[in-house]
N, C-alpha and C positions, 0 to 999 in steps of 0.2 A: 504494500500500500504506500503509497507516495505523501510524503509529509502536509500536513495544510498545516498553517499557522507558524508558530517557532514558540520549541520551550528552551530553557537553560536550565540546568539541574547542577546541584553546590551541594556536595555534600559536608558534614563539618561534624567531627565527633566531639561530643558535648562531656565526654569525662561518662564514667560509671560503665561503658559498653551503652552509651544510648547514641545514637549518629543521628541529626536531622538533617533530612532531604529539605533542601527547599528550591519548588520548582515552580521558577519564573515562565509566564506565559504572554501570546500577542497571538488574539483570533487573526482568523482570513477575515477578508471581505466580506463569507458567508456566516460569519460568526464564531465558527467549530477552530478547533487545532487538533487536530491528531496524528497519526503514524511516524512517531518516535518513541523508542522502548528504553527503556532505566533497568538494570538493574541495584538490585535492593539486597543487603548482608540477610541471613538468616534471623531473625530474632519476630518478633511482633509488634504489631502496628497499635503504639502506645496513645498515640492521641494524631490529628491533623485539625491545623490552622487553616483558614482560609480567609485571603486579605485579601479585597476587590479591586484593588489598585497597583499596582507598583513603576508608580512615579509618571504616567498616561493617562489616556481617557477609561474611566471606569467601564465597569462591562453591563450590560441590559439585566435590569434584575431579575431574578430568577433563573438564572445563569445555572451551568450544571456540571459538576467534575466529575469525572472515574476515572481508577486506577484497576484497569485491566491485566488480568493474567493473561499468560499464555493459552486459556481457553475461555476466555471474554467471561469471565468473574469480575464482578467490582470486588477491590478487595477493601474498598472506603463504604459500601453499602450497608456495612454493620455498623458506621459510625453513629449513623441516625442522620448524616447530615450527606449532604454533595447534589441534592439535587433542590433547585430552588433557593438557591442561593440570595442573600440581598446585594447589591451593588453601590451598599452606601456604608455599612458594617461589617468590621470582621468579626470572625466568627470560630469556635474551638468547638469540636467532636473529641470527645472520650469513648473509647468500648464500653459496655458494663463489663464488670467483673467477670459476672457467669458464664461473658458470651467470648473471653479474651480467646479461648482456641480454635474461633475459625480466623483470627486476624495470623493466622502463622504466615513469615512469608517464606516460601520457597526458594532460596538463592541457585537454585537450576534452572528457573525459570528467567523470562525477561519480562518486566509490566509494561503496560500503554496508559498514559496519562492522554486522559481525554478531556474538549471541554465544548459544550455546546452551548447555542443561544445566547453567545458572548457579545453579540453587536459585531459592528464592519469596523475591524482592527481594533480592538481594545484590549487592554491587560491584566492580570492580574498576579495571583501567587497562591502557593497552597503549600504548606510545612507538612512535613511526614517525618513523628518521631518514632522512630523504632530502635528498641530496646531488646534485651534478651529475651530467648524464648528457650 
């Protein structure tokens, strides 16, 4: 699949075995960015930030992320949050406790951070902490 949009991905380990992802993003024209793949260390997806801006035009509210595995899993859909997003506030997803072991990530795979309904070139950001598992 051929890239739409452009993300950057930074990764920066935070001390303790926690590393956060933070990945910068700039819809197309038609809103969307997708087909670029990250990989992610082993451990669990302990919380994601999501900030509607990063230093551009805000994105159309209601805005939507996934992070896709290798067989089109969100693996942010147990946050409770990434889709309907606001474009004026950021915004932090936690797992619940009970539900921490389907956030495992598989470091043999590759994920797709996806973003849709973002507006014609707009930007944002989304943090991915992940910690041990």
């Amino acid at each position: 699949m051929a890239a739409v949009g452009s993300f950057t991905v930074t990764a920066s380990d935070l001390g303790g075995q926690l590393t956060k992802y933070s990945v910068a993003w700039t819809s197309s024209s038609g809103g969307a960015v997708s087909g670029v793949t990250m990989a992610l260390k082993r451990g669990r997806i302990l919380a994601v930030k999501y900030v509607p801006t990063n230093g551009g035009s805000q994105p159309s509210n209601d805005y939507t992320v996934q992070l896709l595995d290798g067989d089109g899993v969100d693996a942010l859909c147990a946050t409770g949050v990434g889709s309907g997003l606001s474009n004026t506030a950021a915004s932090i997803a936690v797992p619940a406790m009970s539900s921490l072991a389907a956030f495992l990530i598989d470091p043999t795979q590759t994920y797709t951070p996806t973003v849709a309904s973002a507006g014609n070139v707009k930007n944002g950001r989304f943090d991915l902490f992940v910690g041990p598992g």
